[in-house]
C-alpha positions, 0 to 999 in steps of 0.5 A: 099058077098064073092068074090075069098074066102074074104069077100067083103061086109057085108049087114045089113036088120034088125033094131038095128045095127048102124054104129060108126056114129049112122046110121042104118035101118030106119034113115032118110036122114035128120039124114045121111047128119047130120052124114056124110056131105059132104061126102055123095055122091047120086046116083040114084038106076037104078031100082027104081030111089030111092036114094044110099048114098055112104060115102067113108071111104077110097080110097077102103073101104065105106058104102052105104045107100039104102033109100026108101022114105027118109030111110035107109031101108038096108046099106052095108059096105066093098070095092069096092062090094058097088057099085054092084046095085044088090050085084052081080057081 
């Protein structure tokens, strides 16, 4: 995502590409909360209900986990666009 021409956030879709944590596409939850602890933070999706896992790596940067059923089926990375539900404004 590109906002005021600066890359904002970066989404990832496809298998293979994992945080320095060793989180990516297909971890389950079980393996986020093992990796981020209490840092991990759970929103509902207002569409779907399903889970956001947000981990805040600073005051403005972070990442945010999409599960479906228990796994991570996309992450972001960047500042504040994480929270964009849609990955819009």
């Amino acid at each position: 995502m590109v906002i005021e021409d600066k890359i904002v956030r970066v989404e990832v879709y496809e298998p293979g590409i994992r945080t320095a944590d060793g989180v990516g596409i297909g971890s389950t939850l079980a393996e986020l909360k093992k990796a981020y602890g209490n840092r991990l933070i759970a929103e509902k999706n207002i569409y779907d209900g399903e889970d956001i896992q947000f981990v805040w790596t600073s005051k403005d940067r972070g990442l945010v986990f999409y599960t479906d059923k228990g796994k991570v089926r996309f992450m972001a990375g960047g500042g504040p666009a994480i929270r964009y539900v849609e990955g819009c404004l």
